[in-house]
N, C-alpha and C positions, 0 to 999 in steps of 0.2 A: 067401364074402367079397365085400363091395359094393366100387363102386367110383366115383370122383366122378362126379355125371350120372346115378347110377343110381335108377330108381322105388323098387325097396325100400329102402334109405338114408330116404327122404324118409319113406317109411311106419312104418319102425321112429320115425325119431326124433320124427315125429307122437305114433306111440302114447305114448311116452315123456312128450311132452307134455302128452296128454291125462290119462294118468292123474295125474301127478303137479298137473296144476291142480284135478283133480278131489278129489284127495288134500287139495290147500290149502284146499280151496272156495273159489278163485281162477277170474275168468274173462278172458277174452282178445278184443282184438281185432285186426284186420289194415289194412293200407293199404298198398298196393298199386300199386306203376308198372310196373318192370321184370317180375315175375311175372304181373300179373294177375291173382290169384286164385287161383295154386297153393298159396300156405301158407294160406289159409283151406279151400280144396279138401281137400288133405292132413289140415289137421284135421280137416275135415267128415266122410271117409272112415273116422275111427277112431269105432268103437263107443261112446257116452258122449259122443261130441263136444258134445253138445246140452247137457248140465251146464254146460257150460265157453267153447264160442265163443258171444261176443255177436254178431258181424257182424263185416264187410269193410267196404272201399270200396278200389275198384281205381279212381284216381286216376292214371290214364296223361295227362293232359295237365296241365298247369299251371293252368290255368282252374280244373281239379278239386281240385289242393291246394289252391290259395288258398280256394276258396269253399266245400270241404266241411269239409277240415280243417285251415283256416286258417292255414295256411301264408304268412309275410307276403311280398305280392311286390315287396316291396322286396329281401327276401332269396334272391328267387329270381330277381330282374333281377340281380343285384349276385354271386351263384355260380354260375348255371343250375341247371337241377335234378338233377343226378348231383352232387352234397354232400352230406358228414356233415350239416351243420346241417340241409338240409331233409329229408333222412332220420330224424331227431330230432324233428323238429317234424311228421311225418308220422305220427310213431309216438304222436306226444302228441295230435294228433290224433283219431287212431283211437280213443285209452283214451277222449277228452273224447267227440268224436260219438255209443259208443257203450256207454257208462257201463262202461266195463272198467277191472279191477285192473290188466294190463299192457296194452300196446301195441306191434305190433312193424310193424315199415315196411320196405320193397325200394326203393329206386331205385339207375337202374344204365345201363350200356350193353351191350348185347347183341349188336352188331353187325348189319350187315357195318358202316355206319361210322362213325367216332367221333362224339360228340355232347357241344355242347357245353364240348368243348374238351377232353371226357374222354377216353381211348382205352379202346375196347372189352376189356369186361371187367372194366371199373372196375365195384364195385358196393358201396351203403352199405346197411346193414343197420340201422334204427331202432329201439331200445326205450323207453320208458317207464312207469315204474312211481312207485307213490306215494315212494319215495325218490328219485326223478329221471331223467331222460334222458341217453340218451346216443345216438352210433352207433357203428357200426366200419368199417371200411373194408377193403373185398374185392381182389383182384385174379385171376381167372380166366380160363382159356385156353378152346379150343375152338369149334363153331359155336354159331349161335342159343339155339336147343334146349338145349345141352348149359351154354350159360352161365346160362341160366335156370335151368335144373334146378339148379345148384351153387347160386345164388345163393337157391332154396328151401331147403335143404338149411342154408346158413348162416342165414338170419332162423330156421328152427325148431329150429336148435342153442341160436342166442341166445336164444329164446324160454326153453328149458330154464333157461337160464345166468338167465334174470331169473326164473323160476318160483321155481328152490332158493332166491336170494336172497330174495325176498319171505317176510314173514310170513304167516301164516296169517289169512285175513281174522278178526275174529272179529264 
């Protein structure tokens, strides 16, 4: 039995993802604050991944959403960056940069301390797919580490949740 924060969790529900993108002939990409690179890692790590993920961009500063994935910083002066909307716009991002079917995004605060104006733990989870974007919105306990890992764990459940939705490319 896993349990939140745990490496296996993250790997089962990877693989889950990859097969079923692979399944779609859907491919994917990621963008990335809070994680840095663990749910494209995650995916990387599942066998097939290569069908499926187009690319990352681990966009840890503001600088980096506005200018990779355009992110308007009117909207990131005006929420900071631990918001649904630019968690959304992160993810549509990532689909535009790297010609992917969905899109899925992390920003978040992680601690030790709040940022932002968010309180640690807060984490938005971005998708985008050709039928539209969205985020969701986290709240998670624990240290550093451990909020990251959860906060993996939700962008590639969400991932899953926009894979089923999606049609099949044709």
């Amino acid at each position: 039995m896993s349990h939140p924060g745990d490496a296996a969790k993250a790997a089962e529900l990877a693989t889950a993802a990859v097969v079923l993108a692979l399944g779609k002939s859907l491919t994917v990409a990621t963008a990335e604050s809070l994680t840095a690179g663990m749910v494209a890692a995650s995916l990387a790590n599942t066998p097939g991944a290569s069908g499926m993920l187009q690319g990352g961009v681990v966009a840890y500063q503001n600088s980096v959403k506005a200018s990779v994935l355009g992110v308007s910083t009117e909207l990131i002066a005006a929420v900071g960056s631990v918001d649904g909307a630019v968690a959304a716009a992160m993810a549509e991002g990532a689909r535009r940069a790297c010609t992917a079917d969905v899109g899925i995004s992390t920003t978040g605060v992680a601690g030790p301390e709040p940022h932002d104006g968010k309180t640690v733990g807060t984490v938005f989870v971005g998708v985008a797919t050709s039928t539209g974007t969205g985020s969701f919105e986290f709240s998670f306990s624990g240290d550093r580490q451990s909020i990251r890992q959860q906060a993996c764990e939700a962008a590639l459940a969400r991932l899953i949740d926009a894979l089923e939705g999606v049609g099949y490319r044709s």
